[in-house]
C-alpha positions as CSV (number, residue, x, y, z in Angstrom):
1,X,-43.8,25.7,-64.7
2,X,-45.2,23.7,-61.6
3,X,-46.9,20.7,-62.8
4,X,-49.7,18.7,-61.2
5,X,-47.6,16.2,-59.3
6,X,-45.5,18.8,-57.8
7,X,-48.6,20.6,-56.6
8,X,-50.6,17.0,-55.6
9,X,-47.1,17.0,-53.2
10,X,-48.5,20.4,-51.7
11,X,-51.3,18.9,-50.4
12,X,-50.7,14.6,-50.5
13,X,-48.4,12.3,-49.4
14,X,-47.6,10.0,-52.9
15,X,-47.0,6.8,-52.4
16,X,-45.3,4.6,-55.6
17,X,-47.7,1.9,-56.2
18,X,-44.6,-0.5,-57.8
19,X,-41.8,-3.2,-57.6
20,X,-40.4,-1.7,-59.5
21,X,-36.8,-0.3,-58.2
22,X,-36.0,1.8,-60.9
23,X,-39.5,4.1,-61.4
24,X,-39.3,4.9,-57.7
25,X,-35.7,6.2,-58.6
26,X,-37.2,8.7,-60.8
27,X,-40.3,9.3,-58.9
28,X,-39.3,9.5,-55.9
29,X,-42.1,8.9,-53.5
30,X,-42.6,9.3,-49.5
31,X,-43.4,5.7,-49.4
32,X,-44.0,2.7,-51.4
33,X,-46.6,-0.1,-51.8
34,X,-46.0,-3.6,-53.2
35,X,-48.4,-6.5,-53.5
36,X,-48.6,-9.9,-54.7
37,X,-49.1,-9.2,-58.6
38,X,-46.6,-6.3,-58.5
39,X,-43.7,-8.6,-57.0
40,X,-44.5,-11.0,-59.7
41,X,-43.9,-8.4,-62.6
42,X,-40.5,-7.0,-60.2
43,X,-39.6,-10.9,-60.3
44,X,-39.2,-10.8,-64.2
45,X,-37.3,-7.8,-64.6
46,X,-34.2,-7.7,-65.4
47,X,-32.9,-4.9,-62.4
48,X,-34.5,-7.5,-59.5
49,X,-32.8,-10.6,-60.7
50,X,-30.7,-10.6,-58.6
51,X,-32.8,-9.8,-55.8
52,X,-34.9,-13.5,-56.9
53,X,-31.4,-15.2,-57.3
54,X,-30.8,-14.3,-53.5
55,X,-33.8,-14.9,-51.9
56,X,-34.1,-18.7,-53.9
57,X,-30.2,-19.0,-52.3
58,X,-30.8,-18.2,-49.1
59,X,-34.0,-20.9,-48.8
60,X,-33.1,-23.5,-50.4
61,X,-32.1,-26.4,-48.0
62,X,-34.5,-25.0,-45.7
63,X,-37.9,-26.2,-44.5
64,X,-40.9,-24.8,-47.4
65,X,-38.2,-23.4,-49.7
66,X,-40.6,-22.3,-52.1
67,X,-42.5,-19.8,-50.0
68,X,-39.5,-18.7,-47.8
69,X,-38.2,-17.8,-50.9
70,X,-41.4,-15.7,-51.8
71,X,-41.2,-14.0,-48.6
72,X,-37.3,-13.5,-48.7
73,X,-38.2,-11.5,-52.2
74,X,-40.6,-10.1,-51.0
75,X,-38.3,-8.6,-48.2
76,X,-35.1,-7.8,-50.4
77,X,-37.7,-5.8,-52.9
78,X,-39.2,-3.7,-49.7
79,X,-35.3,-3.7,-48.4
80,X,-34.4,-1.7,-51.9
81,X,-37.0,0.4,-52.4
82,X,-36.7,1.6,-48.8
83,X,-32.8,2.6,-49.7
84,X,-34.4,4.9,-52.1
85,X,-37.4,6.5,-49.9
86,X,-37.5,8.4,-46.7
87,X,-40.8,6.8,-45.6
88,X,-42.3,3.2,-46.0
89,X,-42.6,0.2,-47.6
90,X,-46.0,-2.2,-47.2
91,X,-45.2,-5.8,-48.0
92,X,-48.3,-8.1,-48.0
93,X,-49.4,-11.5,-46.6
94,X,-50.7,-13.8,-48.7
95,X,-53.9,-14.0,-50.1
96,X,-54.8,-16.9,-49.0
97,X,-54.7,-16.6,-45.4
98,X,-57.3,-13.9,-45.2
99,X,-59.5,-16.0,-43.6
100,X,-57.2,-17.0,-40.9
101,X,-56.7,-15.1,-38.3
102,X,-53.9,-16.7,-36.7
103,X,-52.3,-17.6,-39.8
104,X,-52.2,-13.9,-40.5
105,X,-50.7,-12.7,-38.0
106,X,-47.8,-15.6,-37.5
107,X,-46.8,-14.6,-41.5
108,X,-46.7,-10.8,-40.4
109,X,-44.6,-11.4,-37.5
110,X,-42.2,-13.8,-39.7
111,X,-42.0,-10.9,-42.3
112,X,-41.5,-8.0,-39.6
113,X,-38.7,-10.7,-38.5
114,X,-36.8,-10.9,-41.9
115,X,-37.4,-7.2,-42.2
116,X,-35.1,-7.3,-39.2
117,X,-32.8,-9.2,-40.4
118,X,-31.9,-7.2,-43.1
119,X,-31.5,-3.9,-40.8
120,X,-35.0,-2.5,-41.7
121,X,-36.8,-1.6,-38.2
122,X,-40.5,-2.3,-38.2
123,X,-41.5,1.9,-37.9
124,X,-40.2,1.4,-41.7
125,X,-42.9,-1.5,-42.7
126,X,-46.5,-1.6,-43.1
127,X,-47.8,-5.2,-42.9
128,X,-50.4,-5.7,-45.5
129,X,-53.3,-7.7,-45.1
130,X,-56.6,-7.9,-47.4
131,X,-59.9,-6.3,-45.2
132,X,-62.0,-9.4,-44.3
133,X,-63.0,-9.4,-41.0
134,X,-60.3,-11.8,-39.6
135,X,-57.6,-9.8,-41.6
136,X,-58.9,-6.5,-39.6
137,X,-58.6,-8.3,-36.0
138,X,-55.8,-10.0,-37.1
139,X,-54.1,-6.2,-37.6
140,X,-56.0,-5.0,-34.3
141,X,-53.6,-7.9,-32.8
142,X,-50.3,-6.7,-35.1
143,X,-50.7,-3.2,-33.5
144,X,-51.4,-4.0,-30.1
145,X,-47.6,-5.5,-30.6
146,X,-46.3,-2.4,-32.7
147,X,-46.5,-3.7,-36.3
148,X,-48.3,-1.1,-38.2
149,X,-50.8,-1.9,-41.0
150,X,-52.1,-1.2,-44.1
151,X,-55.2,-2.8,-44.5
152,X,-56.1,-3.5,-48.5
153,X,-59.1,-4.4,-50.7
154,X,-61.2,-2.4,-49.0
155,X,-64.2,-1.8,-50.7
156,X,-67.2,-0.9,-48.6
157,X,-67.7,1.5,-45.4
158,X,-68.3,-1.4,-43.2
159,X,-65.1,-2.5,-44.0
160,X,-63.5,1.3,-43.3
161,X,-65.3,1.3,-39.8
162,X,-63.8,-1.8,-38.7
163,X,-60.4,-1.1,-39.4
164,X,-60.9,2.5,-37.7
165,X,-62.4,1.0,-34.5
166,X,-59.6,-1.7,-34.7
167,X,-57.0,1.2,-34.5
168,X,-55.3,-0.4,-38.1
169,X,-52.8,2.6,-39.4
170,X,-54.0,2.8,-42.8
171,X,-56.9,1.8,-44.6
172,X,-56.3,1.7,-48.9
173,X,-59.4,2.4,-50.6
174,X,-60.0,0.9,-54.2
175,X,-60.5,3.8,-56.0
176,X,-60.2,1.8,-59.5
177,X,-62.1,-0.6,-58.5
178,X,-65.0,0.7,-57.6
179,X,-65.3,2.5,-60.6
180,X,-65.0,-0.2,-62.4
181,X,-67.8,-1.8,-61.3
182,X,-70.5,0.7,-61.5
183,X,-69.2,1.6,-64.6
184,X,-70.1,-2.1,-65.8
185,X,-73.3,-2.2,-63.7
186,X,-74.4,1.2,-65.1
187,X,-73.2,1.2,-68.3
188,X,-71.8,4.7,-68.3
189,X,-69.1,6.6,-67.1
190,X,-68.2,8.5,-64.6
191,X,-65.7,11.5,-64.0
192,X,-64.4,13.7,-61.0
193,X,-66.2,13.9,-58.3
194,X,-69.1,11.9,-59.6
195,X,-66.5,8.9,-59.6
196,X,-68.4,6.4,-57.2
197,X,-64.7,5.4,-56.3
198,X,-63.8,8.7,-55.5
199,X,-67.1,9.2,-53.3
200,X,-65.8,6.2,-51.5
201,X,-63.0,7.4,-50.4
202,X,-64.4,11.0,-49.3
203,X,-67.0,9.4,-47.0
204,X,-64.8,7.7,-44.9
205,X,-62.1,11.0,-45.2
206,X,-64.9,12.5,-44.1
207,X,-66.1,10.4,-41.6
208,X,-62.7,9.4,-40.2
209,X,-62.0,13.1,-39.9
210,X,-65.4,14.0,-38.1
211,X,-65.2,11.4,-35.7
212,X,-61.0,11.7,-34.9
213,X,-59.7,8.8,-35.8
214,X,-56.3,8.5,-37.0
215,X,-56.3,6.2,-39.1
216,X,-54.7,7.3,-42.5
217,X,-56.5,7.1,-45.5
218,X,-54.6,6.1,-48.5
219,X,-56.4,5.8,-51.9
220,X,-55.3,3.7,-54.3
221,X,-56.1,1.5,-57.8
222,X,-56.6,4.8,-59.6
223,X,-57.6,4.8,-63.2
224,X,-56.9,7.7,-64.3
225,X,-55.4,11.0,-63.3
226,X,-59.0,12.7,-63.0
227,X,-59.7,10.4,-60.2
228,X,-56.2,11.3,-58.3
229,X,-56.9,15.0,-58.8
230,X,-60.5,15.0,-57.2
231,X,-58.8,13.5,-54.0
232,X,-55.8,15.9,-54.1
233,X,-55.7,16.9,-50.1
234,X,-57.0,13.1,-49.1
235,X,-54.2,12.1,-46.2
236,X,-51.9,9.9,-49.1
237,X,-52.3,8.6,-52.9
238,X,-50.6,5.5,-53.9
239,X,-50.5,5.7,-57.6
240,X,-48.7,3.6,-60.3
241,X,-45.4,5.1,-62.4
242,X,-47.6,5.6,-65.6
243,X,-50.4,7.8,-63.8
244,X,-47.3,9.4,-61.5
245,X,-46.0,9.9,-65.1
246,X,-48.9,11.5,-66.6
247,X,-49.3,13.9,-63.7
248,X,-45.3,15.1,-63.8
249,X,-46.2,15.8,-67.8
250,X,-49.5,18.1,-67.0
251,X,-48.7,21.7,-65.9
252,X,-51.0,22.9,-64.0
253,X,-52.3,23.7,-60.2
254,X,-54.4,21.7,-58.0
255,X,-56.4,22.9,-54.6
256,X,-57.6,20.4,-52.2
257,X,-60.8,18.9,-53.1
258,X,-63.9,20.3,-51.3
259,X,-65.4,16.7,-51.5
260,X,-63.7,15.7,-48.8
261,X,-64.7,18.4,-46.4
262,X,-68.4,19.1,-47.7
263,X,-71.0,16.5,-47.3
264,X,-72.8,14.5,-45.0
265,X,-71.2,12.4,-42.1
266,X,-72.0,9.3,-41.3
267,X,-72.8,9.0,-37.4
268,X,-70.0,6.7,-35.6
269,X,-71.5,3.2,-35.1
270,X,-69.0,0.1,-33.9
271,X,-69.5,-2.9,-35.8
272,X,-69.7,-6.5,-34.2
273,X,-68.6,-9.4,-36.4
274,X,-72.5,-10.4,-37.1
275,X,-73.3,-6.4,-38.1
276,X,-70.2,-6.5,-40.4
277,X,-70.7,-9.5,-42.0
278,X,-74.2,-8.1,-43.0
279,X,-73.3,-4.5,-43.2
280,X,-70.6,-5.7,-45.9
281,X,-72.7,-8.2,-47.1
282,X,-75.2,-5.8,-48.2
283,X,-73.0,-3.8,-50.5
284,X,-73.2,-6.0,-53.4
285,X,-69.6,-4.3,-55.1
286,X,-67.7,-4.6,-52.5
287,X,-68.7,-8.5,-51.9
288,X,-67.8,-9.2,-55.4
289,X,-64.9,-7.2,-55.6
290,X,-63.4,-7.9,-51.9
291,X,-63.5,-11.5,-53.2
292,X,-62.5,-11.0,-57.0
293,X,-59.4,-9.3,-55.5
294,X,-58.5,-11.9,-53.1
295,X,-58.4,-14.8,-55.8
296,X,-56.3,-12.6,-58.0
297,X,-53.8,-12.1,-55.4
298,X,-53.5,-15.4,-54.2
299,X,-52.9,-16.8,-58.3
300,X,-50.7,-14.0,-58.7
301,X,-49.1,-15.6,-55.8
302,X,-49.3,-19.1,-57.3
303,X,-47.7,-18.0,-60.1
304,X,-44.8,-16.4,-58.5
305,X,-44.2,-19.8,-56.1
306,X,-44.0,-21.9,-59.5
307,X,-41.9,-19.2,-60.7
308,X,-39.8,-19.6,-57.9
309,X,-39.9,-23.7,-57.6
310,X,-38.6,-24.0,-61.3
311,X,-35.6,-21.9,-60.5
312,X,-35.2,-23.8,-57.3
313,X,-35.1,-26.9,-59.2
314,X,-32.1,-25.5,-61.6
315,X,-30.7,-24.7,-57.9
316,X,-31.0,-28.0,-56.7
């Protein structure tokens, strides 16, 4: 009997939303998405090890040990997971550059570079970078040079018309997110396609579609399965082992959602930093949440660098 994530396939690209090398054996996903607070969970299992033990070897001695030896994971995770998928991997900069452009792009380019390295050619990544407006022109940059992005934490439909008119590759929706929010705000709940996350994301399908712009849309941060079927037929679906689980345990047959064919369209408008900044500004969930998830990355990030540092000092 066919179940749910074998007909989601029909009509999605899945994406593993994971670190973890050994779920996306079983899975097996087109491509793979890792961020900050998943390599810090990869980093204390017991099958990536190794991986940590590497990295920490190869940068110690060096100049900023500590988050050369981030990166370096970073890398050898994406490296491994790519051995096991046919697509793509997205590694992420750190949190706490996206507010700098420049900074931005020089860490993309030095992770492209190690990507390299290691034999993985940059048609293969997807530079991750969080969807403030210097991360956005910071990607507009990364592409102009041929290093494709996947732009994150994107919450509002400012934020997806930037990254479109930027020509970014892929835009990840926070499904989850969003949801949770209004569900806080509202005190109630919300299923299918009355999901305010789901809506999200079929007003910029929608809207991207209308207006031909490739830019892929990718949601992700998905709660439960519910929310992943009422965007079956969106371009790709990152979703994490347990809900990729879930969905390989329910038989069943899904058809692509008519949410994200039927409703209104948004007419094209091109947004200067000033008309962002207020656009975004205005959407009072998205402001929280866009910087919410920016200070968890970056501690998640904090965390894995004193993770790394006290194994460097047993090194040393």
């Amino acid at each position: 009997m066919t179940s749910k994530l074998d007909s989601l396939k029909q009509h999605t690209l899945i994406v593993a939303d994971t670190g973890d090398i050994d779920a996306i054996r079983q899975h097996q996903p087109i491509d793979a998405t890792t961020n900050p607070s998943l390599l810090l969970k990869a980093a204390e299992l017991t099958s990536c090890e190794p991986l940590l033990e590497r990295a920490i070897g190869e940068a110690a001695g060096g100049t900023e040990p500590v988050s050369n030896a981030c990166d370096r994971f970073a890398v050898a995770v994406g490296s491994e997971i790519l051995g096991l998928i046919p697509g793509r991997i997205s590694t992420e900069v750190d949190a706490r550059l996206s507010f700098d452009q420049d900074a931005t792009f020089r860490k993309a380019c030095e992770l492209i570079e190690l990507y390299e390295r290691a034999g993985i050619t940059r048609d293969r990544v997807l530079i991750k970078i969080a969807a403030t407006w210097e991360g956005i022109q910071a990607a507009a940059a990364l592409e102009r040079e041929g290093i494709q992005c996947n732009l994150t934490l994107l919450f509002s439909f400012a934020q997806a018309r930037a990254c479109a008119d930027a020509g970014v590759y892929l835009i990840s929706p926070f499904v989850g997110r969003i949801y949770d929010w209004y569900k806080q705000h509202e005190g109630r709940d919300f299923s299918g396609t009355d999901d305010p996350g789901v809506q999200s994301v079929a007003r910029i399908f929608r809207y991207y579609k209308a207006h031909m712009y490739e830019t892929v849309v990718m949601g992700a941060s998905f709660r439960n399965t519910g929310q992943i079927e009422a965007l079956t037929g969106c371009d790709r679906l990152t979703i994490s082992p347990q809900l990729l689980q879930s969905l390989q345990e329910q038989p069943g047959t899904l058809q692509p959602s008519t949410i994200l064919r039927q409703g209104v369209v948004d007419e094209r408008i091109e947004l200067d930093q000033i008309a962002f900044r207020w656009a975004h500004n205005e959407d009072a969930m998205a402001t929280e949440k866009l910087a919410e998830g920016i200070r968890a990355f970056a501690a998640d990030q904090l965390k894995l660098e004193k993770l790394v540092a006290a194994k460097l000092g047993s090194v040393a």
